[in-house]
Structures are given as C-alpha cells and as structure tokens.
N, C-alpha and C positions, 0 to 999 in steps of 0.2 A: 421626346423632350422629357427631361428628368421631373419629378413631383417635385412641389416645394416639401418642404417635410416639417408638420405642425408638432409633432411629437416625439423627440428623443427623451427615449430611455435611460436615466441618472443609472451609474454605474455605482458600485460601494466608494470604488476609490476617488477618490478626487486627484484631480493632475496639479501638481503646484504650481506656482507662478514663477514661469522665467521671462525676462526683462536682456533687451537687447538693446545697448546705447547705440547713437549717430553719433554725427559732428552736430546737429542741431542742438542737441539738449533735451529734446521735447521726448517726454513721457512715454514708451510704446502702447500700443494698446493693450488691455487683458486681455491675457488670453485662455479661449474657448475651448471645452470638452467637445471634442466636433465626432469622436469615436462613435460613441452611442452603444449598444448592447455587445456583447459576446455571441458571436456565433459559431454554429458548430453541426455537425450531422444531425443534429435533434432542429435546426431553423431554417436550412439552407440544401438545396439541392443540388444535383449536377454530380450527383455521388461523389461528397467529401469522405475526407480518410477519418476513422472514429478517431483518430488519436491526435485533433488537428483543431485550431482555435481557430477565429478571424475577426479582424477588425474592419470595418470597412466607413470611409470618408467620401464624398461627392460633394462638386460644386459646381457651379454652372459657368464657365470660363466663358461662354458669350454675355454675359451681363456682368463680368469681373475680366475685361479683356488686359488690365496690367498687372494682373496680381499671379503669383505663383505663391510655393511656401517651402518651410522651412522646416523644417520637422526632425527633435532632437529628442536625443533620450538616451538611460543605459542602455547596454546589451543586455538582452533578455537569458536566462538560463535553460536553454529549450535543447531540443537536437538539431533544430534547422529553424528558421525564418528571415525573411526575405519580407521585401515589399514589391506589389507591382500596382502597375497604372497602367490603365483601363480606358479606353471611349468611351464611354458611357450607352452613347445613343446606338454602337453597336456589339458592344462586348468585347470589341476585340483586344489585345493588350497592344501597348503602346510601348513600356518599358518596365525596367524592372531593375532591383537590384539584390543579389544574393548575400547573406552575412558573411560569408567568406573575404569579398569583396569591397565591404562597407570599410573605409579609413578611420582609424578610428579617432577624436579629439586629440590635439596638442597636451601629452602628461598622459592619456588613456591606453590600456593598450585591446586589441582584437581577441577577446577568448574563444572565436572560431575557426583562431591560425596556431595559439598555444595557450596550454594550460596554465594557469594563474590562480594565484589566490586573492590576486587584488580585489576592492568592490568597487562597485560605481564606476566603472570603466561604459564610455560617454562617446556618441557618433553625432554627426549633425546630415543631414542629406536633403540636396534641392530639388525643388521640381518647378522646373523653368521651358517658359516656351523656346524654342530652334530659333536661335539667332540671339539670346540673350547675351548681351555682355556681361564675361563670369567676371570683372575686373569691380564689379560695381557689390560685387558680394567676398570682402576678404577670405574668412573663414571655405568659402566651398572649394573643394577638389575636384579636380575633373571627375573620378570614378567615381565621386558620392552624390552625381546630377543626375536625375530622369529628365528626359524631354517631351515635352510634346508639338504639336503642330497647331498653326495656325484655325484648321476646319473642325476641331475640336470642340463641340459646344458645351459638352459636360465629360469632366474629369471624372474618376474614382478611382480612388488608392487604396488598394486592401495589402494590412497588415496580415501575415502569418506566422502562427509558433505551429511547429511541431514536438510533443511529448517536454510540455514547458513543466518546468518544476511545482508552478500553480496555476491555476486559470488564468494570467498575466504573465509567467516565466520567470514570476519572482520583483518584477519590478513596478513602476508604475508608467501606462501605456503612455507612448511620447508625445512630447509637445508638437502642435501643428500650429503654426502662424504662417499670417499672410508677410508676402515682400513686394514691393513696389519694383516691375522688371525693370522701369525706369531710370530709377533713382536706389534701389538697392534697399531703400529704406523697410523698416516695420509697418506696416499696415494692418487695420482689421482682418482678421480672419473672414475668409467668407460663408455666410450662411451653408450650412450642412441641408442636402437635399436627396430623397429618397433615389438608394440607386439603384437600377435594375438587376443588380448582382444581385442584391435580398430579397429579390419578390421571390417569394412560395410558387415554384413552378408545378405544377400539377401536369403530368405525361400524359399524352396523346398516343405512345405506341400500343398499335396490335399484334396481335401474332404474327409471326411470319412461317413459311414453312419450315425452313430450318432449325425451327424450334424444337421442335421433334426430333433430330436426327440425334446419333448413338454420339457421334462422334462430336467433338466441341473444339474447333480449332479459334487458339487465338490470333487477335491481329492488333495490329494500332491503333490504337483509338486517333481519330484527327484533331488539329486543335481548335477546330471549331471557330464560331463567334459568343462563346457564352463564357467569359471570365475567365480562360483559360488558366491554369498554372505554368507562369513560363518558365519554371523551373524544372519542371517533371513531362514525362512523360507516360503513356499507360500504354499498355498490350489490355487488352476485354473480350472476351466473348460474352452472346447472348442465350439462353436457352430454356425449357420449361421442362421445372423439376418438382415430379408430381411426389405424394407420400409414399411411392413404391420404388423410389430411383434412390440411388447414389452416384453422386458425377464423381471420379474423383481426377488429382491431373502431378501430372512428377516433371520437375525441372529444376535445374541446377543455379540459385540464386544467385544474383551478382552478389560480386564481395565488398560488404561495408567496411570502412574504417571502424578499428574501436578505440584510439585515440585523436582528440584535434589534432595534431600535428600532421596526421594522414586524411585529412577531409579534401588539402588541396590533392586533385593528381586523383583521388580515389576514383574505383571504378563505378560508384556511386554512391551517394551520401547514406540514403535510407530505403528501403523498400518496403510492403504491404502487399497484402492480397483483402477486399475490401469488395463488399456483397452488398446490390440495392436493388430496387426494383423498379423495372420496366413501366411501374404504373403512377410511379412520381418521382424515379429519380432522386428519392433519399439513399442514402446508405445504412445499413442495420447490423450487419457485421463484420470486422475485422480482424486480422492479427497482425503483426509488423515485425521484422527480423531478430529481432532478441529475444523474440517472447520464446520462440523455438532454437533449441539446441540443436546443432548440427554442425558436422566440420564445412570448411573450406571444400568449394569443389565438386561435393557430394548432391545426392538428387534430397531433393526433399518430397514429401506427398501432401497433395492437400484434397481432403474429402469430407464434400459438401451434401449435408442431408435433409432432408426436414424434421424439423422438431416435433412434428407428428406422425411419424415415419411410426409404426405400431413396433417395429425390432429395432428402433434406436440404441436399444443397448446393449444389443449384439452387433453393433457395427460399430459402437465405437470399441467393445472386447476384440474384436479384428483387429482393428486400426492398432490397439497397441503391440499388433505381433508386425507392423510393416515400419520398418524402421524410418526416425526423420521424419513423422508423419503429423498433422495437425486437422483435427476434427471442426467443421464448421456446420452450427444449424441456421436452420433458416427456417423460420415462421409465416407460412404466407397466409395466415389465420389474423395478422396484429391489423387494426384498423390504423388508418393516418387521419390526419388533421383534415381530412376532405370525408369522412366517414366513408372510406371504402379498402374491403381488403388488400391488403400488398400484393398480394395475388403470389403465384407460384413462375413466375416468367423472368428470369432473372437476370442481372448484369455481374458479373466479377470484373474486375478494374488489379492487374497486376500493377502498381507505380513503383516508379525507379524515379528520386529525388538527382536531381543533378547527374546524370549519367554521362558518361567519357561515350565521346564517340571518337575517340582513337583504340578504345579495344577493340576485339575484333568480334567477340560475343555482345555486345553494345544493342541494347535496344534504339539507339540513334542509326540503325544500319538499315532498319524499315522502313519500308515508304507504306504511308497510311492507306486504309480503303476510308472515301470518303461515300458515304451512305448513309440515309436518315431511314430505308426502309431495311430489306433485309441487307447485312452487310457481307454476309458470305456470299451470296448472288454478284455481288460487284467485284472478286478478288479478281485482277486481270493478269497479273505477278506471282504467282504463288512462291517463287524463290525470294521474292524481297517483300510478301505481305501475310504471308501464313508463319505464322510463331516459329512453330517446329521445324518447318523445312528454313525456314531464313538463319535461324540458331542454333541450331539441332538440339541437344540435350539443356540448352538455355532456355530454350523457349517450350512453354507448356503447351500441351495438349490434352484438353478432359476428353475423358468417356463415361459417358453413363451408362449404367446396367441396374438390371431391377435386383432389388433384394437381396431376391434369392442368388443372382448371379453370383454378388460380390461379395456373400458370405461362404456360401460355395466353392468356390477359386479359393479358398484362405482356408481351407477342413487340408 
C-alpha cells in the first residue's frame, strides 16, 4: 500500500492556474502542484541514464475509485519524453505514451513530428479507467488516453525529459487535475502519495562467479517489475573491475535520427552506454550518442577503467590511437548515501530509446534472460539472448585484460 506523503518538496516554479468550464457553471477546483521534487541519477535508482529528469505523481485510486485526470501542458524542448503509468503496489507499467504520439491541442502543433518555431504549442492527455466513456470528456482523443484497470489500488505517473533544454525542457511542468469518470466533470485533484518508484533502493546483490570471467557478454536486460521504461529497452552485462583491468567492448550503434522529421520510422530515437553499481543500483557514469563522433555503420570502442587505475593516463594515450573510441572511469572509492563504497562490481546498461523492431539488427530481436542471481548461468538461447551472437557486429561484447595486456596489444 502506497504511504500517504506528509511532505512534498516546493519546486522554484510554480504551475499556473488553468480553469476548465462545464455546462454547470460552478468554479473548478484549484489546481494542485502534485509533481513534488526533480529526480534524476543523483535520487533515484534502478540505474537511470545521467542525461534524464523525472517527475513522478501517485494516488491511491482505491479510496478515489471515480476520479481519473487530466494532465496538460506545453511540449517540453527535450530529445524524448514520454509519460507512463505504473501500478503502484507492483511496479509494473500499465500504459504509456510516447511524444511522438501525443496529439497535440486544436491551433498547436507536435514539434516531435516537425520543426517549428512556434511557442507554446499545447497537449492535453487522459488517464481513465477501461470502460470509461470517452463521450463524457470532449477535448480527449483516443491516442492521448492511458488506461487503467479496475485491481489497481494505486496509480503512478512518471514524467520523463531526456537532454531537456533546462531542468523542465524549458517549460513549466503540466497541469494534473482530477475528472469525475462519471460525469466528465473537474474534480479535486487527489492527494499525492509516496510512490514506490522513489524509495532509495539500497542492492542486495553478491558476487557471482562470472564476475571474474575475461569475457563480458551482453544480454537483455528483462522488464522486470520496478518502474520499467516502456519505451526503451537495455542490453547489460555485469562484472568486477578491479584497479588493474580495462574492460573495453566495440559495436556498431543503432542509427539515430538528427532531425524530427525522422524520429517517426527511425531505427531508434536515442542511445547511451550508462555505468552503476551492483551495490545500490545508482548510475555514476554515462555518455549518449552525440557526445561521440562517428560515422553511420561504423564500430565504435567503449573502454571502461578505474579512476584509480595507477597508468590511467597511459590508457587513455592508447585510447586516442583506437579510432571512435570513448573512455569511461569509474570510481568504486565514492561512498553513497547509505555510507558504503560503490564497490568495484559493476553494471553497464546499453539503452536504445524507442527501437524498430522491424530492423533486422533491432535490439527488439532478443529474448531476455530473466535472472536475479548470476544472469549468464541462465542463458538457455545463446542465438536470441547473447548480444554478439543474436547481432553480430551490433551487439557488444566486452573483454577485460589487465593493464599491461591492453597497453601492450596497442605498442
């Protein structure tokens, strides 16, 4: 059961008041900042991408069983964001809606289908129980409704920007009001209530043997029950990387659009490589596809070291003789919020934002290993759950070698 939540955190900005008439006449209610703080890799675990906001709302739909909402605003100026809705009581996602997707207001138009210079281009989107009559709500479109179900006792809607123009994407975060599923009408908002997506998760994993091993294959990460993104999906390996290793791993990224007009149809919106640790499940490092030059097609290298590594700066002088390459450290010295070190045991999360699974190099082409202990012990597929063999030159594969090896190999 969801907390009730005695405490939200005032934001700088304030949401202005928008007002939605009936045929009654009567006043709608004010409406409520139900948002509460900004999150982001620094509050939130489950290894988010460094370059990623969140917002996150909860209410308890079993003690507000006629109320759904309504939730409007500009377009944000981000690379990607989307909304989804959640269970509450078990993580799972429920629905979702991508900005691609989002219709936008009568007179607005969608700057995630074409470039514009207009401002203040405007969405409205429902979130209604299965079986609502949409007739009772003029304004909603079919494409711009989440649904949920009746066994639902607490909702959560988390907001996401990716690479927003400012801690908000340049706007101010949308209005959420309540609607009567009944009557169609405005109603109170309902109390905002602590949701399980924000507790501070603190990891339980141990080593496992394959921690050790040279080779690092990756796989699919599953989509779990803990808040998923139902927009993305991950390749991850896991592994421990002591001060004397260098993992590094070569694969041929999916191809981004670099204009909106190619977002619809593209082979995927955004991608990231994205470093956390096995000992709480934050994220501490990242880079995301622009940050690196490289053509179409081509392999890229990603090689990951410790920031204590004693010849760190003869490996990254390597690195700049291997073409397409991108140096990552890792600290497993930094304490977290639980006072304990991040330890050197680590997780990489490859995400591909909206990926086609009509290409044929498609990370949609994987079938997951589902595993909470070691996860390479469970691969029973290795042609549709091992990276490399399911994609060949798409999908990575790290190795690590000590030092000296992979300064050596590069004389």
């Amino acid at each position: 059961m969801c907390r009730k939540l005695f405490c939200l955190a005032l934001m700088a900005m304030t949401l202005g008041f928008l007002s939605c008439s009936d045929d009654s006449g009567e006043t709608p209610p004010a409406v409520k900042n139900v948002w509460g703080i900004t999150y982001s890799h620094k509050n939130l675990g489950a290894y988010p991408d460094l370059f990623s906001k969140y917002w996150v709302y909860a209410y308890e739909t079993s003690k507000n069983p006629d109320v759904g909402l309504r939730i409007s605003g500009e377009y944000p100026d981000t690379r990607f964001f989307s909304f989804s809705v959640y269970n509450d009581m078990t993580g799972e996602v429920i629905d979702g809606l991508d900005d691609v997707h989002i219709t936008p207001d009568k007179g607005s138009v969608n700057p995630y289908l074409a470039t514009t210079e207009s401002k203040g281009n405007r969405f409205t989107v429902y979130l209604l129980k299965q079986g609502t009559d949409l007739s009772l709500f003029p304004g909603a479109k079919e494409g711009n409704v989440c649904y949920f179900t009746d066994d639902v006792e607490c909702l959560t809607v988390c907001l996401r920007h990716y690479l927003g123009v400012d801690e908000f994407g340049g706007v101010s975060l949308p209005v959420v009001e309540g609607v009567n599923l009944r009557t169609g009408k405005t109603v109170t908002t309902p109390d905002a209530v602590v949701s399980r997506a924000t507790v501070m998760r603190q990891g339980n994993y141990e080593p496992v043997a394959s921690d050790d091993n040279n080779e690092v294959p990756f796989i699919l990460a599953p989509r779990g029950a803990y808040f998923p993104n139902n927009s993305t999906d991950y390749f991850f390996c896991r592994t421990k990387l002591t001060t004397d290793q260098v993992l590094s791993f070569s694969f041929i990224p999916v191809p981004v659009p670099s204009r909106v007009e190619d977002y619809l149809g593209a082979r995927a919106r955004y991608w990231s490589i994205c470093i956390g640790s096995l000992q709480n499940t934050f994220s501490y490092s990242s880079f995301y596809d622009k940050m690196l030059s490289y053509p179409e097609n081509e392999k890229i290298t990603v090689i990951v070291v410790s920031a204590n590594n004693p010849r760190l700066a003869e490996v990254k002088k390597a690195a700049e003789d291997i073409p397409y390459s991108y140096v990552m450290e890792w600290d497993e010295t930094i304490v977290d919020a639980h006072g304990k070190a991040i330890g050197d045991i680590i997780a990489i999360m490859y995400r591909n934002i909206l990926p086609d699974n009509t290409w044929e190099h498609s990370i949609k082409n994987m079938e997951p290993v589902v595993s909470y202990g070691d996860p390479y012990s469970m691969v029973t597929k290795p042609e549709t759950q091992i990276a490399h063999i399911a994609l060949g030159d798409y999908g990575p594969l790290g190795v690590k070698q000590t030092t000296d090896e992979f300064l050596n190999k590069r004389k």
